[in-house]
C-alpha positions as CSV (number, residue, x, y, z in Angstrom):
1,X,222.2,206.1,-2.4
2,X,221.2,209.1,-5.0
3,X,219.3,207.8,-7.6
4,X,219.3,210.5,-10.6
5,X,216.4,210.0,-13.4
6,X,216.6,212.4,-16.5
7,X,213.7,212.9,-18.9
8,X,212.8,215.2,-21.6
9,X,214.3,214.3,-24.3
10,X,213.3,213.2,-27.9
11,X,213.2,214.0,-31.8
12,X,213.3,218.0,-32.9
13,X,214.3,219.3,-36.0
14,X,217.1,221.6,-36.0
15,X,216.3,225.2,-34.5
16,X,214.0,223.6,-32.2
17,X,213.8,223.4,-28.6
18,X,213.5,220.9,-25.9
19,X,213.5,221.3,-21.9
20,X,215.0,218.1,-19.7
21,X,214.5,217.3,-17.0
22,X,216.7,215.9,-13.4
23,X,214.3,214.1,-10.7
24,X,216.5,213.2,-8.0
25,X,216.0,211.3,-4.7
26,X,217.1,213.5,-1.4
27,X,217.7,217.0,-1.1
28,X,221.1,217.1,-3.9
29,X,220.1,220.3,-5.2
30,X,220.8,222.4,-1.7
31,X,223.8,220.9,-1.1
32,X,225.6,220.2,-4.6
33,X,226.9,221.7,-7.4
34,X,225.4,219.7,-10.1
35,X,225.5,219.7,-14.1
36,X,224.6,217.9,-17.5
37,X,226.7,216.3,-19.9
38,X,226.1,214.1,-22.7
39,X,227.7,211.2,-24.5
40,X,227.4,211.1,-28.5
41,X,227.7,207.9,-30.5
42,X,231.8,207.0,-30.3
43,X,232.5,209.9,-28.0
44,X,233.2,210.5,-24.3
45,X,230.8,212.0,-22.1
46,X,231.5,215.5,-21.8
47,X,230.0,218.1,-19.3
48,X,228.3,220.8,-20.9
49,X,226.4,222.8,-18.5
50,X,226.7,223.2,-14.4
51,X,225.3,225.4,-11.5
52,X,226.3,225.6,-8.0
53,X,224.6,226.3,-4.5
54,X,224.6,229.6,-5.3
55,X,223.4,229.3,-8.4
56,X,225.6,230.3,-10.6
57,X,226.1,229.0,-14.1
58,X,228.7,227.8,-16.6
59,X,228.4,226.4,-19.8
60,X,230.3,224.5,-22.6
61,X,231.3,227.7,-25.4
62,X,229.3,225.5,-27.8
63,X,225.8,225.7,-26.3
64,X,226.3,229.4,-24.2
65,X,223.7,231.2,-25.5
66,X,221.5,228.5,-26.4
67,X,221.2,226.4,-23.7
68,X,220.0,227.3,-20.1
69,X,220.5,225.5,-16.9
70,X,218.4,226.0,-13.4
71,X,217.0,224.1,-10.4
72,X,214.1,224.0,-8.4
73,X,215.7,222.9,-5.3
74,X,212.4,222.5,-3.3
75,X,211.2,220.0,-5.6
76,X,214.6,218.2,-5.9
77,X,214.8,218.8,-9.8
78,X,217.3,220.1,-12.4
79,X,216.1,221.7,-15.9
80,X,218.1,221.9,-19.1
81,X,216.1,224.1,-21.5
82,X,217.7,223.7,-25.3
83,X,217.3,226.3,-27.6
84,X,218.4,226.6,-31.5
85,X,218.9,223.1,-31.7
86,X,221.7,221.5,-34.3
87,X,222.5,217.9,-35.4
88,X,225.6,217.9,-33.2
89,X,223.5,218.3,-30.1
90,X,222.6,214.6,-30.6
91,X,223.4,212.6,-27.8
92,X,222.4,210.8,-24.7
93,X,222.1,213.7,-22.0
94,X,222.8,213.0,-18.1
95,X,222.7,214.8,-15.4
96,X,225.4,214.4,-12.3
97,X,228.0,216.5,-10.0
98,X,230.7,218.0,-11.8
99,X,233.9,215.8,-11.6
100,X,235.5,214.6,-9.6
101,X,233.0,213.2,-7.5
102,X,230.1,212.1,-9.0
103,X,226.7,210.2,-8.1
104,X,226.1,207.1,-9.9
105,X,224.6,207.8,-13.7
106,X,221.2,207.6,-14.6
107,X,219.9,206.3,-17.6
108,X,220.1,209.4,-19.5
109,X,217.2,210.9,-22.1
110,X,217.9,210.7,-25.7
111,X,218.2,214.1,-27.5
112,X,218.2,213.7,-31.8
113,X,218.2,216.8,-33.7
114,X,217.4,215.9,-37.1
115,X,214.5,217.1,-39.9
């Protein structure tokens, strides 16, 4: 079974930058599509970047141009690197296949954006 473990996160202050992190067990990465999403307080987890086998990219409208996903493939990881940071980036981040078929979630890294 995949077992998907996302770190990086923590506390920045809005305009900052933070890069997360996807360890996964198995070789996912060369055979998936995968993505991030996140979950806010009293919202539904949404998906807000993904990249394919191929490697291309596609992102939420509001975190293109800020945020950038990528893979290392050989070393079974995923990367999310935030840039300009806002309060309403604050959430739980994750890191899974696009829907419909998905892995079973991680714990997730906490992301606050808040000076």
């Amino acid at each position: 079974q995949v077992q998907l473990v996302e770190s990086g996160g923590g506390l920045v202050q809005p305009g900052g930058s933070l890069r997360l992190s996807c360890a996964a067990s198995g070789s996912i990465f060369r055979r998936y599509a995968m993505g991030w999403y996140r979950q806010a307080p009293g919202r539904e987890r949404e998906l807000v970047a993904s990249i394919n086998t191929g490697d291309s990219t596609n992102y939420a409208d509001y975190v293109k141009g800020r945020f950038t996903i990528s893979r290392d493939s050989a070393k079974n990881t995923m990367f999310l690197q935030m840039n300009s940071l806002k309060p309403e980036d604050t959430a739980v981040y994750y890191c899974n296949r696009p829907p419909p078929i998905i892995f079973p979630w991680g714990q997730g890294t906490q992301v606050t954006v808040s000076s």
